[in-house]
Biotite code that builds the C-alpha atoms (Angstrom):
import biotite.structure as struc

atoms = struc.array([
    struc.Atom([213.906, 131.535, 44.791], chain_id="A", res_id=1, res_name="UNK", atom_name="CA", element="C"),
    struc.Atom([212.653, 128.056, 43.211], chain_id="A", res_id=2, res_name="UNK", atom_name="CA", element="C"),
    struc.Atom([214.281, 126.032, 45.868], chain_id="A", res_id=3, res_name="UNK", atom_name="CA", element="C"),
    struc.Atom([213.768, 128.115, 48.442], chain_id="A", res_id=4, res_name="UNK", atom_name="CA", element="C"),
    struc.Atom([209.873, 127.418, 48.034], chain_id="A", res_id=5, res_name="UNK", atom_name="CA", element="C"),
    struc.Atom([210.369, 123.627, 48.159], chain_id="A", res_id=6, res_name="UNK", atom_name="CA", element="C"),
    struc.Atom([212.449, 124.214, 51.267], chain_id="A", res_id=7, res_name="UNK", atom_name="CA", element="C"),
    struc.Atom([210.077, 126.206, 52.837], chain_id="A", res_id=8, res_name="UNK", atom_name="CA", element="C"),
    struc.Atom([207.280, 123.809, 51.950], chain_id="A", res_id=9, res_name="UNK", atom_name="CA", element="C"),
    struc.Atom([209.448, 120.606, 53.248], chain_id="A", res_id=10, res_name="UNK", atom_name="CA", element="C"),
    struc.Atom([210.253, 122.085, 56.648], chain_id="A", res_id=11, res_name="UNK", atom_name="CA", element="C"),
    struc.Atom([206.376, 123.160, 57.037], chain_id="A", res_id=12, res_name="UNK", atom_name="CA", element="C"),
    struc.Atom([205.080, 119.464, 56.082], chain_id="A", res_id=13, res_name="UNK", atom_name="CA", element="C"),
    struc.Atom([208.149, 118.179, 58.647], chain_id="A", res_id=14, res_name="UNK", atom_name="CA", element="C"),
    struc.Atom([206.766, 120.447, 61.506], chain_id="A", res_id=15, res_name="UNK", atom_name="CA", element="C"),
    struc.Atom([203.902, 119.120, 60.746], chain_id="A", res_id=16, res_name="UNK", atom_name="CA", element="C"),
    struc.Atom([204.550, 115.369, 60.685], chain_id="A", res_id=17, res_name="UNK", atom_name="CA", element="C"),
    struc.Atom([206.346, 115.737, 63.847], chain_id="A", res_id=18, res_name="UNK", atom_name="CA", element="C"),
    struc.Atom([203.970, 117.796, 65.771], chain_id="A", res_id=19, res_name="UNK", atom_name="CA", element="C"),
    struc.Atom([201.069, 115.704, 64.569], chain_id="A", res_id=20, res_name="UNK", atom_name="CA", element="C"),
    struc.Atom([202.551, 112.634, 65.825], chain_id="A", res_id=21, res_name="UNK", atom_name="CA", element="C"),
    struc.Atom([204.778, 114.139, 68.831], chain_id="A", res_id=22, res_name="UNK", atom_name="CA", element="C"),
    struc.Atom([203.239, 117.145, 70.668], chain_id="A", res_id=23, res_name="UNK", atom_name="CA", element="C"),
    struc.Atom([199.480, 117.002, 69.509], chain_id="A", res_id=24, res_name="UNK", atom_name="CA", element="C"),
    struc.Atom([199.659, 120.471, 69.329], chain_id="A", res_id=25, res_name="UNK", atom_name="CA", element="C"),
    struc.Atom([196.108, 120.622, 67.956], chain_id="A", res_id=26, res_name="UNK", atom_name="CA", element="C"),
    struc.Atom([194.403, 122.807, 64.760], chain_id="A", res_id=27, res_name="UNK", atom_name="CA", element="C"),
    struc.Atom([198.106, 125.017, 64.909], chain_id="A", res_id=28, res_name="UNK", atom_name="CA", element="C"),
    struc.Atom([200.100, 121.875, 63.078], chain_id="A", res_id=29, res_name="UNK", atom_name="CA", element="C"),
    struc.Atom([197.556, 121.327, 60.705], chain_id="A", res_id=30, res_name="UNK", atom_name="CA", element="C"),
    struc.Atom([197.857, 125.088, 59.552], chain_id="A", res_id=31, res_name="UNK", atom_name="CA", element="C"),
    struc.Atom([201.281, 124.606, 59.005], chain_id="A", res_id=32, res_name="UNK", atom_name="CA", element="C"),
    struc.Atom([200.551, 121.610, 56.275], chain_id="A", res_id=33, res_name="UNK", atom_name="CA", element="C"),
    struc.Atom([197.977, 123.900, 54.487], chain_id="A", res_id=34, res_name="UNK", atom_name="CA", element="C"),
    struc.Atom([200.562, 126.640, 54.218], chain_id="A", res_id=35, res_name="UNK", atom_name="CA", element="C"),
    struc.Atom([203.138, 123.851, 52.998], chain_id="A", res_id=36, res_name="UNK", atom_name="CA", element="C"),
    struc.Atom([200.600, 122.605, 50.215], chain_id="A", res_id=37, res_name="UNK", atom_name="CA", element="C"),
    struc.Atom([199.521, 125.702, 48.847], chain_id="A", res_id=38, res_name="UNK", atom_name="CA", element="C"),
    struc.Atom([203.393, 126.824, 48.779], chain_id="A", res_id=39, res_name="UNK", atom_name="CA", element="C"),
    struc.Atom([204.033, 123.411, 46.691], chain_id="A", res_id=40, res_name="UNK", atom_name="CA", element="C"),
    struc.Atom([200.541, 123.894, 44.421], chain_id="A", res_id=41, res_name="UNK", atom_name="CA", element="C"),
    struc.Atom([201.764, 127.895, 43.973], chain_id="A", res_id=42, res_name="UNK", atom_name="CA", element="C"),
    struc.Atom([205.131, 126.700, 42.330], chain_id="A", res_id=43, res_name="UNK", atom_name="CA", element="C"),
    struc.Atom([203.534, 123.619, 40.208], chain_id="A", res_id=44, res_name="UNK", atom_name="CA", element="C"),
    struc.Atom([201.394, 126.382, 38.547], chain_id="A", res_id=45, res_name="UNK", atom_name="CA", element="C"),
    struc.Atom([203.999, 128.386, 38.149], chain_id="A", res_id=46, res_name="UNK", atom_name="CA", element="C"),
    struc.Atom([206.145, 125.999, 37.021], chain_id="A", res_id=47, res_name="UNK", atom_name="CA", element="C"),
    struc.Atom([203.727, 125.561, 34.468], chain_id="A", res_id=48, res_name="UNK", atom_name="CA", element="C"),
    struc.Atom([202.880, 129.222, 32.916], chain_id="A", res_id=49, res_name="UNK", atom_name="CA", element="C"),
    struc.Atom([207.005, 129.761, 32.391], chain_id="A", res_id=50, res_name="UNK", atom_name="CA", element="C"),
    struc.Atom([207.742, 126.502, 30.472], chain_id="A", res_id=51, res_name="UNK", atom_name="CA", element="C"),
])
């Protein structure tokens, strides 16, 4: 479950590199990074409260 949240949050910022640059797909990419940082910030504090 650990790594599947950084994968999750790597192919999200990816998508969103590549549409940003590519497709100028508009507002829709830039959700996509949101979800990926709060996905990365979710684990960090979790990370945190087990260790």
């Amino acid at each position: 479950m650990n790594n599947l949240l950084y994968l999750i949050a790597a192919i999200l910022i990816i998508g969103w590199v590549i549409g940003f640059f590519a497709y100028n797909a508009g507002s829709n990419i830039h959700i996509l990074l949101v979800v990926a940082l709060i996905l990365v910030i979710f684990r960090a504090i979790q990370k945190k409260k087990i260790a």
